[in-house]
C-alpha positions in Angstrom: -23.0 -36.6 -53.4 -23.0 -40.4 -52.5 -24.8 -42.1 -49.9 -22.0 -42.9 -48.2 -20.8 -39.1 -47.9 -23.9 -37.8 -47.1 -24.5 -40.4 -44.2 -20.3 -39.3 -43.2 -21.8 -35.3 -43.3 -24.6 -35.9 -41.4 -23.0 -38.1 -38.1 -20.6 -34.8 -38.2 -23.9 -32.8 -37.5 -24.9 -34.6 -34.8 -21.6 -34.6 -32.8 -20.9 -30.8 -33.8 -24.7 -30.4 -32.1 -24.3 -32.7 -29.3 -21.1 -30.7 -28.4 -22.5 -27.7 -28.6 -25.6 -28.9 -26.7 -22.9 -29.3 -24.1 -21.1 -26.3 -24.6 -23.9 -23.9 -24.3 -25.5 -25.8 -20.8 -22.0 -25.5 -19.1 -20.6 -21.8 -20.2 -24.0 -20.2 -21.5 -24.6 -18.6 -25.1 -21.5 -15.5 -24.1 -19.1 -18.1 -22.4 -19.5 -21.0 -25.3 -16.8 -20.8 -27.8 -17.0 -22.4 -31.0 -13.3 -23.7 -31.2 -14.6 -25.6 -27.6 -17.6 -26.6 -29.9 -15.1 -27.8 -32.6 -12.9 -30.0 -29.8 -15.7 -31.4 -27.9 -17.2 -32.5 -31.7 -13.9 -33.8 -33.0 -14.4 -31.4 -36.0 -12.6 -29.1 -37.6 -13.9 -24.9 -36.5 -14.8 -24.5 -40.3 -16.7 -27.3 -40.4 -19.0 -26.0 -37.9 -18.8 -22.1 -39.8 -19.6 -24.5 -43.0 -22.8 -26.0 -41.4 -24.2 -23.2 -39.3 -22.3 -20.1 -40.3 -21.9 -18.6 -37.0 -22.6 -19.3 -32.8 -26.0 -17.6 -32.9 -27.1 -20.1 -35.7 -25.8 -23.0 -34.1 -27.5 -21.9 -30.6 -30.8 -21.0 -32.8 -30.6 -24.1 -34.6 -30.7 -26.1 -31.1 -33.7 -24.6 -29.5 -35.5 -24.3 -33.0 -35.6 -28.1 -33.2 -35.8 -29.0 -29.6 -39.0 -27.1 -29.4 -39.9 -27.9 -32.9 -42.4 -30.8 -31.3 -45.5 -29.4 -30.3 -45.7 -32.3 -27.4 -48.6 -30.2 -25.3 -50.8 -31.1 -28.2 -49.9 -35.0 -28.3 -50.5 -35.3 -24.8 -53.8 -33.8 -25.0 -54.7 -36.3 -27.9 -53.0 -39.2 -26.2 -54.9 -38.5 -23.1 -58.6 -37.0 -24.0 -60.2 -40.5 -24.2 -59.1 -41.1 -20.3 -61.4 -40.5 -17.8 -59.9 -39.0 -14.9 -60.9 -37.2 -11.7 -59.4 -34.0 -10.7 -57.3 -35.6 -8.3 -56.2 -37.9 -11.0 -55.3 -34.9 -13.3 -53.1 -33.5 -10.9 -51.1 -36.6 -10.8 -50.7 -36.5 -14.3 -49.5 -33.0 -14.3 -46.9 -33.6 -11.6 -45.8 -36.5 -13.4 -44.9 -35.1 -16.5 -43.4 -32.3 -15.1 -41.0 -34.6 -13.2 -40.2 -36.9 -15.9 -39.9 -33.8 -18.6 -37.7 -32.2 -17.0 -35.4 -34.9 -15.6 -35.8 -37.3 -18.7 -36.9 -35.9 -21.7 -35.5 -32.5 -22.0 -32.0 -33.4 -20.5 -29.6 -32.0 -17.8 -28.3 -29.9 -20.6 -31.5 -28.1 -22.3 -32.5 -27.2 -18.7 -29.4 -25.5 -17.8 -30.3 -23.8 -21.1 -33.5 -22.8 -20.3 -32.1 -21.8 -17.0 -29.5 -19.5 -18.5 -32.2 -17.8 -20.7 -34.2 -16.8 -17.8 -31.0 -15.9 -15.9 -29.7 -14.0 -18.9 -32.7 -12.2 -20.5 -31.9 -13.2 -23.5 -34.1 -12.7 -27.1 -35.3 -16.5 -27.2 -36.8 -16.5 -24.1 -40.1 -14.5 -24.9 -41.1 -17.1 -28.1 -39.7 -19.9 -25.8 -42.5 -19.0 -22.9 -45.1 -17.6 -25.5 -45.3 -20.5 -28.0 -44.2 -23.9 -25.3 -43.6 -23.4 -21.9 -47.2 -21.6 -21.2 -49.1 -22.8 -22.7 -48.2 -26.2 -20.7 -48.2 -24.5 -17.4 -52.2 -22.7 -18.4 -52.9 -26.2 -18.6 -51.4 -27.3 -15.2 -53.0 -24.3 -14.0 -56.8 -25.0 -15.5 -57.0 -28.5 -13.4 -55.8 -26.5 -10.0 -58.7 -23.9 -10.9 -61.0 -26.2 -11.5 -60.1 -28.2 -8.5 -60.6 -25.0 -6.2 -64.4 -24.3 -8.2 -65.1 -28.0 -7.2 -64.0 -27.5 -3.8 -61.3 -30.0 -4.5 -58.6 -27.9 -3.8 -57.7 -24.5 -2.1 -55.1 -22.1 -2.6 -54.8 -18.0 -3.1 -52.8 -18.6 -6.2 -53.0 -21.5 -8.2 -50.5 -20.4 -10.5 -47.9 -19.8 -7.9 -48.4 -23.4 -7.0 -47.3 -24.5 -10.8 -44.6 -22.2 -11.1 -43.3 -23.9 -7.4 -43.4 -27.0 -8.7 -41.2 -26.0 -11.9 -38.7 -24.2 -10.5 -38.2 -26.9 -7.9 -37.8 -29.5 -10.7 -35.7 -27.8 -12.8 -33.3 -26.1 -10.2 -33.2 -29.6 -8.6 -31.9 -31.2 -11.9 -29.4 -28.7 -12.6 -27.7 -28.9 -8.7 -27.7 -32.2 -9.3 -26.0 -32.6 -12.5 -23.1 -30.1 -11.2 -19.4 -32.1 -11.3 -17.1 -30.6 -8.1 -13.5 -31.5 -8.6 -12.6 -31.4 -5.0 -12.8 -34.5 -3.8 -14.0 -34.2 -0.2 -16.7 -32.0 -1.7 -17.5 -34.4 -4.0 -18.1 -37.1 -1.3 -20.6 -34.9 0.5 -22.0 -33.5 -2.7 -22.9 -37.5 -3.5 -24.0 -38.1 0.3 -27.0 -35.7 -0.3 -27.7 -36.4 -3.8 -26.6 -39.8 -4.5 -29.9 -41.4 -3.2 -32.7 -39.7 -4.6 -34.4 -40.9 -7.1 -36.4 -39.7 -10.3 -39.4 -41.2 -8.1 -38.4 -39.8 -5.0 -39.0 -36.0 -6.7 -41.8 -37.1 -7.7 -43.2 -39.3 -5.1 -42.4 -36.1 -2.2 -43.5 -33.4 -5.0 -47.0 -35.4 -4.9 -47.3 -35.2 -1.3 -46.6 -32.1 -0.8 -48.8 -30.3 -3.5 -51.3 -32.5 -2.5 -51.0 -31.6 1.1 -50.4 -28.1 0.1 -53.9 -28.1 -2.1 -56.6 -30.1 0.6 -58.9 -27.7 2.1 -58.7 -27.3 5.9 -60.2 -30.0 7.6 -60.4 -32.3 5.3 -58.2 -35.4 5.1 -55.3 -35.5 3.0 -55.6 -37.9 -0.4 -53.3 -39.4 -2.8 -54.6 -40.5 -5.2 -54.2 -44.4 -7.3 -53.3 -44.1 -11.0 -54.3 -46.3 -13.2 -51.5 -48.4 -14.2 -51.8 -49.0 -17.9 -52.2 -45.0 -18.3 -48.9 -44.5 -16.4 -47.5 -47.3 -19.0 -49.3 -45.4 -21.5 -47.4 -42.2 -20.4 -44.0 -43.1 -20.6 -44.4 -44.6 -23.8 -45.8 -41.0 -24.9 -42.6 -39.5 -23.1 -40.1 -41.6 -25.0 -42.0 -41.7 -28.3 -41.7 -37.5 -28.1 -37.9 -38.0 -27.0 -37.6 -40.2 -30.5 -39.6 -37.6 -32.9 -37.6 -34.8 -31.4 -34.5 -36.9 -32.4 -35.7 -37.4 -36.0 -37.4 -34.1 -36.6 -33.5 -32.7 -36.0 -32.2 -35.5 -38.0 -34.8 -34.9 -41.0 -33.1 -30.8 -41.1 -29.6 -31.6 -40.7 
C-alpha cells in the first residue's frame, strides 16, 4: 500500500468518525443509522462496514478511544508540585469541570454521555467505573477534607459534586440544541446567547462557594494563581491533542 493511499484511507476514518460522532449525539446509539453515518461522512455505507464491520463497533470504537486517555492521572502529575490551599483546590476542581465539559469533551460526547445515562446502556458501568469516578472521588476528597478542616460544611459532599456535573453538562447540551422555528430561535438566543464559558464558571464558583462556608462565617473566593491557570489550559488542550493522536495512531 503506498503512502499516498494509506494517508487517502485514513482522512476517510476520520470523517466516517467525525460523522458518526455526530450521528450518535443527535439520534442516540438506537436512532443513528449508518447510511446517515455514510452521508454526513461523504463515504460510501461499505466503506464504513469495511472499517468497523458494524454500528456497535463504530459506537465502541468512539468511546474506546475518547476515554483511552487516562487524563485524571496527568492532572495529578501536572499539578502535585503546586501548593495549594483547600480553597484553592476547589477552584481547580470547578474549573476543570467547566472547561472539560464545555471544551474538551465536546457538545457531542456529552450528549453521548447523557444518552448513556438516559438509556442504560452496557457502556455506561466501565464508563463511570474506570473515568468518570474516579474524577468525581477526587472532587469529593478536597470537599471532605475541607469539611475535617472546618473549611467547608455540607451533609453531603458528594451531592455537591454530582450538582455541579449535572449542571454543567445539562447546561451544554440545552445550549447546543438548534430550533428551526424562528421566533423560538430568537428567544432561545436571548437567554443563551450571552453567557459565557466564564460566566458558568465564574457563577458555579460563587455559588458552591457560598453553598460550602460554614454559618457565620464570611463568604471567600478565592485568587488563583495565574501562571497555574495558564498552566491548566495548556494541560486541557495538550489532553484534547493526545486524544486526537491516540485515535489517529489506531485508525
Amino acid at each position: 500500500m503506498t503512502i499516498q493511499t494509506k494517508n487517502k484511507n485514513h482522512a476517510t476514518k476520520e470523517r466516517i468518525l467525525t460523522a458518526a460522532k455526530q450521528e450518535f449525539a443527535q439520534f442516540g446509539f438506537d436512532g443513528a443509522r449508518m447510511g446517515s453515518i455514510a452521508k454526513r461522512a461523504d463515504a460510501n455505507q461499505a466503506l464504513l462496514h469495511y472499517y468497523f464491520d458494524s454500528k456497535e463497533k463504530l459506537y465502541d470504537e468512539i468511546i474506546q478511544h475518547y476515554f483511552a486517555v487516562d487524563d485524571e492521572k496527568l492532572i495529578r502529575d501536572a499539578v502535585s508540585m503546586w501548593s495549594l490551599t483547600r480553597e484553592q483546590e476547589l477552584y481547580m476542581g470547578i474549573y476543570l469541570l467547566v472547561r472539560f465539559p464545555l471544551g474538551a469533551l465536546g457538545q457531542e460526547l456529552s450528549k453521548i454521555l447523557t444518552r448513556e445515562v438516559a438509556e442504560g446502556r452496557e457502556h455506561l458501568e466501565k464508563i463511570l467505573a474506570e473515568y468518570i469516578l474516579p474524577k468525581l472521588i477526587s472532587f469529593q476528597e478536597v470537599i471532605k477534607s475541607g469539611i475535617e478542616e472546618g473549611i467547608f460544611e455540607t451533609k453531603n459532599s458528594f451531592l455537591v459534586v454530582m450538582q455541579l456535573l449535572i449542571f454543567v453538562i445539562s447546561y451544554g447540551n440545552l445550549k447546543s440544541i438548534s430550533l428551526k422555528d424562528e421566533t423560538q430561535r430568537h428567544l432561545f438566543n436571548l437567554l443563551f446567547g450571552d453567557i459565557s464559558d466564564e460566566d458558568i464558571f465564574d457563577f458555579l464558583l460563587e455559588h458552591t462557594f457560598k453553598g460550602l462556608t460554614p454559618v457565620g462565617k464570611v463568604v471567600t473566593i478565592p485568587d488563583f494563581p495565574k501562571n497555574n491557570l495558564e498552566s491548566l489550559d495548556k494541560l486541557i488542550f495538550d489532553i484534547g491533542k493526545l486524544r486526537a493522536e491516540t485515535l489517529s495512531k489506531d485508525l
